[in-house]
C-alpha positions in Angstrom: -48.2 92.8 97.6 -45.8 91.1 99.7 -43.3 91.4 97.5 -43.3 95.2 97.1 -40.3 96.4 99.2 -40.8 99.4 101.1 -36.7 100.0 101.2 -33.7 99.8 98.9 -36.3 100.5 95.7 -34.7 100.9 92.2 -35.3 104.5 92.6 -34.4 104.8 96.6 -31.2 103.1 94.9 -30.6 105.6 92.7 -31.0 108.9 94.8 -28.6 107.2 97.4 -25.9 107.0 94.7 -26.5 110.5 93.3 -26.7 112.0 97.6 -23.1 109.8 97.8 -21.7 111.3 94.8 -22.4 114.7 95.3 -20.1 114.5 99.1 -22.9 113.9 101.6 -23.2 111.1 103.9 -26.1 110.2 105.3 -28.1 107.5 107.3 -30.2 104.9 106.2 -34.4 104.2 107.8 -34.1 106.0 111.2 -36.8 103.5 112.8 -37.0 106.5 115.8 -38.2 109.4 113.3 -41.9 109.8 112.3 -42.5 107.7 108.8 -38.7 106.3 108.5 -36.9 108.6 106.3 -34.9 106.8 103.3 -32.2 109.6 104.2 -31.3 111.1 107.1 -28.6 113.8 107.8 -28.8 114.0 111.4 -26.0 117.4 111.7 -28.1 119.2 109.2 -31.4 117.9 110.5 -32.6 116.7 107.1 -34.7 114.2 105.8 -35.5 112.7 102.2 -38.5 110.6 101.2 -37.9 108.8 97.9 -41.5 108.1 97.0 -43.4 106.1 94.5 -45.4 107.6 92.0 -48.5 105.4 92.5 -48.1 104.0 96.0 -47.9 107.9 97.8 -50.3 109.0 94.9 -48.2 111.9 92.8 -50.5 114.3 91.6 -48.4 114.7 88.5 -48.2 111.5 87.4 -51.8 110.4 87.6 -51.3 106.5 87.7 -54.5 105.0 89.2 -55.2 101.0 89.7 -57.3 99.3 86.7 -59.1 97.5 88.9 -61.0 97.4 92.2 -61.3 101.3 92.6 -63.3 100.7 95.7 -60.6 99.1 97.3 -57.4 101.1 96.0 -58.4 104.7 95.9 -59.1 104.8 99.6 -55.7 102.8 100.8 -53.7 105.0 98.3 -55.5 108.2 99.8 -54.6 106.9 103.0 -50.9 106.9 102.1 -51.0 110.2 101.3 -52.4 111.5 104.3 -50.4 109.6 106.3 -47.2 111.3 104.4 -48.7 114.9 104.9 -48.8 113.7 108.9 -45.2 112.4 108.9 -43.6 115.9 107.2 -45.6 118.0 109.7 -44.5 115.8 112.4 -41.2 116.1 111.5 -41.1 119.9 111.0 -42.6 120.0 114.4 -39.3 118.7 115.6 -37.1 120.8 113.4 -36.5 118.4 110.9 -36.5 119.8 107.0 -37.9 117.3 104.7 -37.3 117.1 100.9 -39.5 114.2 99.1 -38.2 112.9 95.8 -41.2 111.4 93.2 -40.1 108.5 91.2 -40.6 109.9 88.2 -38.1 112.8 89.1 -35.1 110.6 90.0 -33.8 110.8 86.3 -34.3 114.5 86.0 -31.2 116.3 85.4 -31.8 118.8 87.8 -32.3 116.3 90.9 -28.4 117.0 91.6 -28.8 120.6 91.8 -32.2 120.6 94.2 -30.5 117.6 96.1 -27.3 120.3 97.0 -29.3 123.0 97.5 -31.7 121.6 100.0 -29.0 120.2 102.3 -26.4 123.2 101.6 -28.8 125.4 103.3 -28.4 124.3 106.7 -30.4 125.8 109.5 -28.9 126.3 112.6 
């Protein structure tokens, strides 16, 4: 498991190129906000998480381990609670939150959700 990276994922990878190419800039794993965003717009006071499929547990997707249920379904579970605790933390503090599966990062409408989210600015 140590080799699992946490930041600069294939898909993470990916999102960051499509944010860049739309026009927006953005900051990289703000340490200081509640579950270190992959992409932070600090004027617009937006965050995106670019999760994984099976390590936050997307319900769509389904992917469960093989082996050692009894281990992996708890930890996994864990995640996702954790996850639910960072976005309302972050809402708390006025913070908008957009998460991004890994299975969605090649649909063709990411572009368009990506804009609207951080066009509408709250202020």
């Amino acid at each position: 498991m140590s080799l699992v990276r946490s930041k600069n994922t294939g898909p993470e990878l990916a999102v960051r190129r499509l944010v860049h190419s739309l026009g927006y800039r953005y900051r990289l794993h703000r340490r200081d906000l509640p579950g270190v965003p992959d992409l932070v717009f600090p004027a617009r006071r937006a965050v995106i998480f670019v999760h994984g499929c099976f390590w936050h547990r997307h319900a769509n997707c389904g992917r469960v381990p093989k082996s050692r249920l009894s281990y992996w379904l708890p930890k996994l579970n864990r995640n996702r609670t954790r996850d639910r605790r960072h976005v309302k933390a972050l809402a708390r503090d006025g913070w908008r939150t957009l998460v991004i599966w890994e299975c969605e990062v090649r649909d063709k409408k990411l572009a368009r959700r990506i804009s609207h989210f951080l066009g509408t600015m709250n202020r």
